[in-house]
N, C-alpha and C positions, 0 to 999 in steps of 0.2 A: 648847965649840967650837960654834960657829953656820957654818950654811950659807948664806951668802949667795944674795939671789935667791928662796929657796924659798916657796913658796905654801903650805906647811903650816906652823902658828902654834899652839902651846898655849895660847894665850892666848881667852880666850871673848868671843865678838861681844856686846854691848848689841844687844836687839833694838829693832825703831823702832815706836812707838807705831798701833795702827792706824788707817785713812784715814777719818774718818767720814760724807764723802760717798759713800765708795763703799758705807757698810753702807745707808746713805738709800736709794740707788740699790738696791741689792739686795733689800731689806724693798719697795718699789714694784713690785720687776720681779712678786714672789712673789705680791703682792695682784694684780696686774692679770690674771695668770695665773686665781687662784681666780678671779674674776669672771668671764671670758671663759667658764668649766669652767660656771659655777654660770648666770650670766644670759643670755650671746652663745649659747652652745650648744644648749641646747632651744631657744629660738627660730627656728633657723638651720632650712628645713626640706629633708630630707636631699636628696642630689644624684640626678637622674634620674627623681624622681617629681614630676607633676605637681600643681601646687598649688592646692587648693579654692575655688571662689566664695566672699568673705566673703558673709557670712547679713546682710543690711540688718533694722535693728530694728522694731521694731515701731512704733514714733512714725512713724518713717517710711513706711513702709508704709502707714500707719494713713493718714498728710496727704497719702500720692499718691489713695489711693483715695479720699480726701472731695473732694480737686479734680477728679478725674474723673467724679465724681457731679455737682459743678458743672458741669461741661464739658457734661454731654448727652452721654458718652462712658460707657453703661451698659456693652457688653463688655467694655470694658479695667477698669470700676470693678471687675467681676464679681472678673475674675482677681487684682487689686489686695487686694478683700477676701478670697477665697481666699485667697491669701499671707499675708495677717496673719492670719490662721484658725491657718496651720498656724504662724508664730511662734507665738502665744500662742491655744493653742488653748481657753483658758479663760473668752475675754472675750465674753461675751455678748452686747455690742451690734455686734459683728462680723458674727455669725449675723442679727440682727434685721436691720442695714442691708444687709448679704447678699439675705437672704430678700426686701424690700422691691424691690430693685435686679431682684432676678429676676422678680417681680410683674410689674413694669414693663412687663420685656422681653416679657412673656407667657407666662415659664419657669415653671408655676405649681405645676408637681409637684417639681421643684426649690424653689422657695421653700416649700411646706409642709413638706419636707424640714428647712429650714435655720432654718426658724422654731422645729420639733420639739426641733430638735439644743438652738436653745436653753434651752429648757425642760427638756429632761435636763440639763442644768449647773445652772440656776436656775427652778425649778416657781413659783417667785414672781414671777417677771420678768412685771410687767405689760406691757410692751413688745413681750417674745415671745409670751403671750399675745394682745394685741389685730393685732399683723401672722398669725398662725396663723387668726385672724378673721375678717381682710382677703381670706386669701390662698382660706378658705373662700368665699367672698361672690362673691368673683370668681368661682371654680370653679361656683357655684351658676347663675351668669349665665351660662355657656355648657355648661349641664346637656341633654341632649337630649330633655328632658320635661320638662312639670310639676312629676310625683312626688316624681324625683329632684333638681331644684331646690329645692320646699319640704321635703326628706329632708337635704341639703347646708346650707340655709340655716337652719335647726334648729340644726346643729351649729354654724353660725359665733355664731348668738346665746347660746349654753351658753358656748363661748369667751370672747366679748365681755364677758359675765356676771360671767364670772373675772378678767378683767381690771379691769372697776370695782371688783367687789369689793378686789383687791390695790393701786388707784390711781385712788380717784373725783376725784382730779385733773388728769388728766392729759390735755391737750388731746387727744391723738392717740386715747386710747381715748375720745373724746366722739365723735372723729372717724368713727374707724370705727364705732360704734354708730350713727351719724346713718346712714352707707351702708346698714349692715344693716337699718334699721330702714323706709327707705325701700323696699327691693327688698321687703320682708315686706308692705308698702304695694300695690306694683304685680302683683306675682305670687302673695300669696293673698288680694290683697281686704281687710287688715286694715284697718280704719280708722281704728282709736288709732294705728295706727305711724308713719301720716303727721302727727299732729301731734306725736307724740314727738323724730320724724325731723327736724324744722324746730328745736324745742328742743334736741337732741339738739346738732345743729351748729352754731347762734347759740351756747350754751354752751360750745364746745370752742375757736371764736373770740373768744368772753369770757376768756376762761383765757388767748389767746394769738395777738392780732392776726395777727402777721407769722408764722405757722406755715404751711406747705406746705400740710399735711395737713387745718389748722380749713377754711382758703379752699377749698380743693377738695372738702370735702365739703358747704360749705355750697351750693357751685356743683352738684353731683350732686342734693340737695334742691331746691334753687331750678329746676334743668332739668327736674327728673320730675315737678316741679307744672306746666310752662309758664311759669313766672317769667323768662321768659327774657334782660333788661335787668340784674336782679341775679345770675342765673348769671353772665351777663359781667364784670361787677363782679370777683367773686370769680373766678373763673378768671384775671380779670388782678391781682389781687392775687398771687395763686397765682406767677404768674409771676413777680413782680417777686422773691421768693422764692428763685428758680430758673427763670430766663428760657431754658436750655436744657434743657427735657424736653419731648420731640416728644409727650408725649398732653395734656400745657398745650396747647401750640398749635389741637393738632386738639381740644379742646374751643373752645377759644375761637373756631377758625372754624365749630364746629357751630351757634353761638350765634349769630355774624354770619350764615350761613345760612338758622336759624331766624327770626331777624329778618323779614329779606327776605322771608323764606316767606310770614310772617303780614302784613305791613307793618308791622311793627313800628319804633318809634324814629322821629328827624327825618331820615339820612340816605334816601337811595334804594334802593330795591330793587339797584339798579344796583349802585350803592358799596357796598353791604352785600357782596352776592359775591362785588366785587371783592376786598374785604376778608379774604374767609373764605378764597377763593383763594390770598391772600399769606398766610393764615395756614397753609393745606395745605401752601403750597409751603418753608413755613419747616422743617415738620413734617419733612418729605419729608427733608430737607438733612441734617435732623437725626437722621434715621431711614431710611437709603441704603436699607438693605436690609428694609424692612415697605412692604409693596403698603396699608397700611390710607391713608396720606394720599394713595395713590394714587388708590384707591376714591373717598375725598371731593371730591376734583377734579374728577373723572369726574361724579359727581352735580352738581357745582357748573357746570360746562360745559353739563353737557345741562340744567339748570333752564330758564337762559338761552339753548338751541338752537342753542349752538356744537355741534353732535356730530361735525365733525371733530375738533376738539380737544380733545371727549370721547375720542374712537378714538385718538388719538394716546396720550393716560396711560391707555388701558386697556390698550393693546399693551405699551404699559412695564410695566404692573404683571403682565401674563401673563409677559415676560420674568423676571421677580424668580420668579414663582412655578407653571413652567408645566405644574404635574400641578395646579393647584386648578380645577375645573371651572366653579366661579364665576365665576372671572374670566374664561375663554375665553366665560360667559354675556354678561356683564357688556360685554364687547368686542363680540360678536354684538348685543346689543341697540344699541349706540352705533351701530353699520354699518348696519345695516339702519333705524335714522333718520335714516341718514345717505344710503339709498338705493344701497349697496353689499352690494346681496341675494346677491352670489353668495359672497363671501367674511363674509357673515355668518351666510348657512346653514351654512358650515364649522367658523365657532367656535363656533355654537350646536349642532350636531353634538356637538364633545366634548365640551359640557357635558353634551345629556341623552344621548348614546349610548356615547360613553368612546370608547375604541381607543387607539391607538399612533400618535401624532404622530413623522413620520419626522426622522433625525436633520436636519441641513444647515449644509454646509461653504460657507466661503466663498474661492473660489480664482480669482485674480485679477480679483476686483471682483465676480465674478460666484457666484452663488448655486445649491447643488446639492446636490437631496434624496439624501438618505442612507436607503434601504429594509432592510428587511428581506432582501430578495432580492438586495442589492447583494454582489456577490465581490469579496476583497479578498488583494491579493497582496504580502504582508507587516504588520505596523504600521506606524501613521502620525502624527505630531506637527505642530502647528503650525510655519511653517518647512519643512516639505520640498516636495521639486518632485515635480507627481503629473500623472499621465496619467491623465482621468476617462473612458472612455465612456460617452455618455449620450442617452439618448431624452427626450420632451415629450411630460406628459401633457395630460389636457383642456383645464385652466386654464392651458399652457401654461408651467409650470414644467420646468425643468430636475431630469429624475432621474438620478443614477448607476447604470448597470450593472457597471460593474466598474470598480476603482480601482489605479493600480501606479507605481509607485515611479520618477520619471525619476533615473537616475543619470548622471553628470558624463560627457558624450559620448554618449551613447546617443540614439538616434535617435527622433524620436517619426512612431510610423505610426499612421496616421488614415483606415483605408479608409472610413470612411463618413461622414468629414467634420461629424462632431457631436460630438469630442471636446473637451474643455476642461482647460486644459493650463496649470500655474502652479504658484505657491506656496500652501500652504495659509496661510491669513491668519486664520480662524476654525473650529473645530470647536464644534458643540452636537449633543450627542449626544441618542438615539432617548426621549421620552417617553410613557412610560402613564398614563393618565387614566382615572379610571374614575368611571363617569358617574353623573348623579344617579337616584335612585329618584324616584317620581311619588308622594312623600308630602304627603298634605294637612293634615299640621299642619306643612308647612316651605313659606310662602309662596312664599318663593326660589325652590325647586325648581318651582312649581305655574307660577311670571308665566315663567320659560324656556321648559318644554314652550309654553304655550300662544303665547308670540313664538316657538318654535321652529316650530309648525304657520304660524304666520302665515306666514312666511317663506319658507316652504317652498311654501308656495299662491303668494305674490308672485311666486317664481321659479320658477311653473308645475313645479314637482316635485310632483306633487298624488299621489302613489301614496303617497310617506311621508307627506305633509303628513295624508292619507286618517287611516292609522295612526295617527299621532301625536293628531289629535284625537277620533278615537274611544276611543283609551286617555285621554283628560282627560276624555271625556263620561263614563266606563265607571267610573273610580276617583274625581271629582271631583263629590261630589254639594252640596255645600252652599255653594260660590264663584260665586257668580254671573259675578262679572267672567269665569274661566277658563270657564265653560262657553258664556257667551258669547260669547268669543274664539276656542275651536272650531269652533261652530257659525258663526261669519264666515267661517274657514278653507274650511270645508266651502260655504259659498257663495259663494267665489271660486273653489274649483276646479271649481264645476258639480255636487258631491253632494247627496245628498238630506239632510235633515235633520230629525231627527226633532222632534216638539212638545217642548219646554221652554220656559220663562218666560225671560225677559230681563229685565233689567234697564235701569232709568234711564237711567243713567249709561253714559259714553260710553265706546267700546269701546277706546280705548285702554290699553294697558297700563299 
């Protein structure tokens, strides 16, 4: 008996074969799974933290910082090579082109530093050797003595030493040995070092025409003989080397100035200065922040008795640098030949007496000393609006008594009608200077005092003027020029003046 209809069947189903795209499919899903687990996932970096500077390589790094050495762009090279210091902190000429770079800039306890560095990685590095050399040579050159210059310059030749010894080929160590050997020339008298010095550097530009290092040192030997047509040679080879580094330049206009000085060459005295001029000014472009091609200007101007135009880049270069008492000299001596006695007894003031040059703001056009004794009613930013009371001293400048804050509506009272009232547009804050001493082994310091008496007598101030050249008659025994620039002093103001010898030569500074 069968049930019609029914859904249950003793009979047993044939199963159907399986699908075998869908095993393809399934075997695909499984692998793409493992991969996402194994390669997508560490990579992936997790959600809400933030994710690291990639680290730039070291080739790179390496080719910003050698284009920035090209550029005449020494700060930025500095930090350039810095960064690849600390990629690969093992490579040695990183430190040496470091140390050089910093040389340059005049960073020169830094560079013997970096030069050191490389020498602990490699005691054989002729290269770190002879910049350790360099960097002594240099340092020798701005020694405050004798002693300790030929004490300093000892050591860079024991360096040098090691260096040919590790590499008598190597243009750059001929290089610096010609430097060395020349300064051992000029400041103890040797006189085998000046013919060593001349061989020294024709040799290391044998080894290697188109090097920085051969040209410029052969130009350093060629300049401290008076050679001075083949200094320029080599200083402009130099260049062509490396046409943006501001101390090529300011050689090459010392050279053009030299010229002129001597009469040297077929151009003019004229065009030579010209010359040397656009080569300061190239310097300068090149090197914003170093008063040094400023200085050279300044000399190049007053040669030819522009001394307005002297005053003008010495006031610039006091700007850049305005605690160096030099330069406030340097500015004073340009004024007062330029017949501006009274604001050149001022800069010559800080130079030899020092003090605290007061700060000064600039608020709406207008200019106003910042004392000591000035009260101030809150802090102040460029950008705010300020209500200054203010008095006028001798010279007629405008001083601040008290300084306050104009807020938005507030009324400005002015009983005594010498307030000055605006945005602050310029702050330069209060400078110390501290003056020179009256040393007679530091010519510098000796020609200011004795322009500073001058000056002082010219603008009938004769009470300091008194002073001032009795301390160069009292400390200055063996200058003739300074002591007879005193003793001028002293008979423009009407004092008596004791017997002393005079000299020749003309009283000019």
């Amino acid at each position: 008996m069968y049930l019609s209809g029914s859904k249950w069947s003793m009979r047993k189903k044939r199963r159907q074969p399986p699908n075998p795209w869908r095993i393809v499919a399934l075997v695909a899903l499984i692998g793409a799974a493992f991969y996402f687990e194994r390669a997508i996932v560490p990579s992936v970096p997790p959600l809400f933290v933030p994710t690291s500077t990639p680290t730039r390589s070291s080739g790179a790094v390496l080719l910003e910082a050698q284009s920035l050495f090209q550029a005449g762009k020494l700060a930025q090279a500095e930090t350039a090579y810095e960064e690849a210091i600390s990629v690969d902190p093992k490579q040695v000429n990183n430190y040496i082109e470091l140390s050089r770079i910093q040389a340059l800039s005049g960073e020169l306890d830094k560079a013997e530093t970096s030069a050191r560095d490389a020498l602990l990685i490699d005691s054989n590095s002729a290269g770190a050797q002879s910049m350790l050399a360099w960097v002594q040579d240099l340092q020798a050159n701005q020694a405050a003595n004798n002693q300790d210059r030929l004490r300093i310059l000892d050591q860079a030749q024991q360096s040098i030493d090691r260096a040919l010894q590790q590499n008598p080929g190597s243009a750059l160590v001929h290089a610096i040995n010609a430097q060395i050997l020349i300064d051992q020339y000029l400041f103890a008298n040797e006189q085998d070092a000046y013919q060593q010095a001349g061989d020294e550097a024709r040799k290391a530009v044998s080894i290697d025409p188109s090097s920085l290092d051969a040209q410029y040192a052969l130009g350093v030997v060629m300049e401290s003989t008076g050679n001075y047509p083949d200094a320029l040679d080599a200083y402009q080879t130099a260049l062509r080397a490396n046409g943006n580094l501001s101390l090529l330049h300011l050689k090459v206009g010392d050279m053009y100035l030299a010229e002129a000085t001597q009469g040297i060459g077929d151009a003019s005295p004229q065009d030579l200065t010209d010359s040397a001029i656009s080569s300061y000014v190239h310097a300068s472009s090149l090197a914003p922040n170093d008063s040094t091609p400023l200085r050279r200007i300044v000399q190049a101007y007053s040669r030819i008795g522009q001394y307005a135009r002297a005053s003008q880049y010495a006031a610039d270069a006091v700007h850049l640098a305005p605690d160096d008492p030099y330069l406030h000299g340097l500015l004073g001596q340009m004024l007062r030949k330029n017949n501006e006695l009274q604001q050149a007894v001022v800069e010559l003031g800080w130079a030899v007496r020092g003090g605290r040059i007061p700060g000064e703001w600039t608020v709406d056009g207008k200019s106003v000393q910042i004392t000591d004794s000035t009260t101030f009613e809150g802090q102040f930013k460029v950008g705010d609006q300020v209500l200054i009371q203010t008095t006028t001293d001798v010279n007629g400048a405008l001083v601040a008594q008290s300084v306050a804050v104009i807020g938005p509506g507030t009324p400005v009272v002015d009983p005594s009608g010498s307030a000055v009232t605006g945005e602050i547009q310029s702050i330069q804050d209060p400078v110390a200077i501290e003056g020179l001493r009256l040393d007679p082994g530091d010519s510098r310091s000796v020609e200011l005092y004795y322009t500073y008496a001058l000056a002082l007598a010219e603008n009938s101030q004769c009470d300091l003027a008194i002073q001032v050249s009795q301390a160069i008659l009292l400390g200055i025994q063996n200058d003739d020029t300074a002591r007879f620039n005193a003793e001028e002093a002293l008979r423009t103001c009407g004092a008596e003046v004791t017997s002393t010898p005079t000299p020749a030569a003309t009283a000019a500074p």
